[in-house]
N, C-alpha and C positions, 0 to 999 in steps of 0.2 A: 678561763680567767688568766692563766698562765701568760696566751698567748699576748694579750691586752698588755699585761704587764712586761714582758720582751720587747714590743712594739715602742713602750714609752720608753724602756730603756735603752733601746737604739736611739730612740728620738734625740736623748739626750746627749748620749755619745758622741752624735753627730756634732750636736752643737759647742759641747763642750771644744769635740775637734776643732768646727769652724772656727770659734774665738779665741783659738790657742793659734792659729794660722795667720786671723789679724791680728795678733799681739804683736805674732813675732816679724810681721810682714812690717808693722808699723814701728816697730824699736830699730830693725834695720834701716827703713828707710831713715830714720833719724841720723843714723851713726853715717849715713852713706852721704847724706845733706852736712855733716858736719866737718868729715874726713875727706871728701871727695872733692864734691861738685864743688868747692873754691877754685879748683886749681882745674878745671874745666872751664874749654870755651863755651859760650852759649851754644853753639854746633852741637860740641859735644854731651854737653847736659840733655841737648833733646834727643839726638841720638839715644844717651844711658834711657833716659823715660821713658823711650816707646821699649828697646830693648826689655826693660825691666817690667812696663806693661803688660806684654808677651808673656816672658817666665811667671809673672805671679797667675795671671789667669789661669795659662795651661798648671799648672800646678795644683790651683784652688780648683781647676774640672777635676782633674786626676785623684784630687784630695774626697770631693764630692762624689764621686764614681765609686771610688771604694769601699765610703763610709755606706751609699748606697746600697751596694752589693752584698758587704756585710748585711745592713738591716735585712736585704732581702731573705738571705739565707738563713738569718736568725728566725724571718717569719714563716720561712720554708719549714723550717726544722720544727716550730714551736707546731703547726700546723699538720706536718703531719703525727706528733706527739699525740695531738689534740682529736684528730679523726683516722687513726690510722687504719688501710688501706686492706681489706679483707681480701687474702685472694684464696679462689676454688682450686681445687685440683680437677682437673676432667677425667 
């Protein structure tokens, strides 16, 4: 039961991460629309958007890969906790 209960709390973790990442993804982009892009040509605002397109993705991967890996290990761990691993001597 251990294990179940690890699993949801990975789950959660994750997502807590995820919506701490748009938070902060989305107050940024505010302050960058508000400070910025005035004083950019339209060139360069589409420039900035793909550019900034780019970074958040690879970020939000890298962000997800980890939270991943974590869950994975946590289930690694809880699992062999749960069934651990009898070995013989010969």
């Amino acid at each position: 039961m251990n294990y179940l209960k690890d699993a949801l709390q990975a789950t959660e973790e994750i997502e807590k991460n995820e919506k701490k990442l748009a938070d902060t993804v989305e107050k940024q982009s505010g302050l960058l629309d508000v400070l910025i892009r005035p004083a950019l040509t339209a060139e360069q605002n589409e420039n900035l958007s793909l550019t900034l397109e780019v970074i958040i993705s690879t970020v939000a991967e890298c962000s997800f890969q980890v939270g991943y890996n974590s869950a994975l290990q946590t289930f690694a761990e809880a699992a062999a906790v749960a069934n651990p691993m009898i070995i013989s001597e010969p």
